[in-house]
C-alpha positions as CSV (number, residue, x, y, z in Angstrom):
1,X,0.0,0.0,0.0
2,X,1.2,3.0,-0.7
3,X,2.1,5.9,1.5
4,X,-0.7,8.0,1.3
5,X,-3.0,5.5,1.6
6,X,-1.3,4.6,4.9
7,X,-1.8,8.2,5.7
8,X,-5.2,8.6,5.0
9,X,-6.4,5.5,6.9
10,X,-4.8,6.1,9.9
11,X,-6.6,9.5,9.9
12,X,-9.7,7.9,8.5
13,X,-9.2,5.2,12.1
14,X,-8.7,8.7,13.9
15,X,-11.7,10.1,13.7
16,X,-13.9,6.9,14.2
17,X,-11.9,6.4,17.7
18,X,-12.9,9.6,18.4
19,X,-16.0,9.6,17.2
20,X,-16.6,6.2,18.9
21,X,-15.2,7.6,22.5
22,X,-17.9,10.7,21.9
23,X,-20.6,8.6,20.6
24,X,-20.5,5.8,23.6
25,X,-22.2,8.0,26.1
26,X,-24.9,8.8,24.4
27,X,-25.5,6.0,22.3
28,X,-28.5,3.7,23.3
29,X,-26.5,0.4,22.4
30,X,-23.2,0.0,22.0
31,X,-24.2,-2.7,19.2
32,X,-25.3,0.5,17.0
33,X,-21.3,2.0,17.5
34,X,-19.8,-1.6,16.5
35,X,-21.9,-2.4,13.5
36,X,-21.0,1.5,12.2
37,X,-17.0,0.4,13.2
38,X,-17.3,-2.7,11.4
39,X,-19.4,-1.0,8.4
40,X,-16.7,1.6,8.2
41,X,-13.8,-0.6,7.8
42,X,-15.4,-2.5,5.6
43,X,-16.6,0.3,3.3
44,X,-12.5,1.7,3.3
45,X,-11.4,-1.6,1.9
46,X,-14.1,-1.8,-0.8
47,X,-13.6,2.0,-2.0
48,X,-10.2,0.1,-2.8
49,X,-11.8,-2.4,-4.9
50,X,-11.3,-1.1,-8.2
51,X,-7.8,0.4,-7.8
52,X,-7.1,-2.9,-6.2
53,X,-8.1,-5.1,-9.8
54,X,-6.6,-2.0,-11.6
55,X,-3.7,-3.8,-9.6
56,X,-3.3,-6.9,-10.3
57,X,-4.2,-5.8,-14.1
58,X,-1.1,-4.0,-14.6
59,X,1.1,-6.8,-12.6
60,X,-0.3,-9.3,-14.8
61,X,0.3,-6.9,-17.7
62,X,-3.3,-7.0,-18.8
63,X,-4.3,-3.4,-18.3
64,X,-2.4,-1.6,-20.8
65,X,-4.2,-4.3,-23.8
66,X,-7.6,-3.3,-22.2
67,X,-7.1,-0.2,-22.1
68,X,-6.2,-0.1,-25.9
69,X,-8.9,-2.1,-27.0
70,X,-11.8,-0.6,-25.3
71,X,-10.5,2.8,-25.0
72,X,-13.7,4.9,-23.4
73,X,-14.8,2.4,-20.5
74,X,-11.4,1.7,-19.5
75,X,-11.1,5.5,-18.9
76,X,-14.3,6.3,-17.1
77,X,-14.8,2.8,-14.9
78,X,-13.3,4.7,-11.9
79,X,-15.0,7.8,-12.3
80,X,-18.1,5.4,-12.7
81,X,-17.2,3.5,-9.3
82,X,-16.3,7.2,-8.2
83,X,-20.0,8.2,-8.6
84,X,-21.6,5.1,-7.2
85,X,-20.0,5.5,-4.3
86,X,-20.6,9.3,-3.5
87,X,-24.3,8.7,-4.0
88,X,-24.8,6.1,-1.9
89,X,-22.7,8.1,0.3
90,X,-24.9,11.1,0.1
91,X,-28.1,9.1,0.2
92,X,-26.7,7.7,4.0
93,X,-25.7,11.2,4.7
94,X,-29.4,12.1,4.0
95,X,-30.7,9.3,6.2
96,X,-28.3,9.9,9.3
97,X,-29.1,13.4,9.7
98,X,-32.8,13.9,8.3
99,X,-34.1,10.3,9.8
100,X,-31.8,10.6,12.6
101,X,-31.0,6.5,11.7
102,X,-27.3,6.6,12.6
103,X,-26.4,3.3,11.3
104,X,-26.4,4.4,7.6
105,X,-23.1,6.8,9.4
106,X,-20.4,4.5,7.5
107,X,-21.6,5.6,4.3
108,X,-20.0,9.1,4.3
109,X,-17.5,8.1,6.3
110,X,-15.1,7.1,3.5
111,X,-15.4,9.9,0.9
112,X,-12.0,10.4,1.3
113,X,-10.7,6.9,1.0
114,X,-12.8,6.4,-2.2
115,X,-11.8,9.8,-3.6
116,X,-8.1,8.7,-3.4
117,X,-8.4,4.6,-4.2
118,X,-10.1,7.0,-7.8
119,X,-6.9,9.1,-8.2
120,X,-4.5,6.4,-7.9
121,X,-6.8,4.2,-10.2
122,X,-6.9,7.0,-13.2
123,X,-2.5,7.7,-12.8
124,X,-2.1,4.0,-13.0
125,X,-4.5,3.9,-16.6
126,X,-2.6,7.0,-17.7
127,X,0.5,5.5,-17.3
């Protein structure tokens, strides 16, 4: 992994400690926190996914023929993934602070992850 994806997880596992330590006296159930912890983590690894095949394409030297042969979706799959993500994002934003149903809190959580797993998947098909 590289460096700055060390960098932003360790922020990213800074702010749901503290977030859990400020939560945890005013949460009802302490189930609610851990499912959001476990959601969270979860979510960081698969904003990863696609930078993560993007991966193992290039090692296996696959990605530079796909991204000759099919030359538009190659380009836009990330932004695509990019998208997905922020919407389903916003849409747990949405429900967390209009519904008030804080388990949906893992969604928007990882904006940043996903934003950067996106960068680092677009410089390795421009390379």
């Amino acid at each position: 992994m590289s460096k700055e994806a060390l960098i932003l997880d360790t922020i990213y596992l800074l702010v749901m400690v503290i977030g859990f330590i400020w939560c945890l006296p005013y949460s009802k159930s302490i189930d609610v926190l851990f499912s959001i912890l476990i959601g969270s983590i979860i979510w960081a690894l698969v904003s990863y996914g696609m930078w993560g095949v993007y991966k193992i394409l290039d090692r296996k030297n696959v990605l530079s023929d796909l991204v000759n042969k099919s030359l538009s979706i190659m380009m836009y799959l990330p932004y695509m993934y990019l998208i997905i993500f922020l919407l389903i994002a916003f849409i747990g934003m949405v429900r967390v602070f209009v519904f008030k149903d804080y388990i949906y809190a893992y969604t928007f959580f990882s904006a940043l992850t996903v934003c950067h797993a996106t960068k680092k998947a677009v410089e390795m098909i421009e390379k």
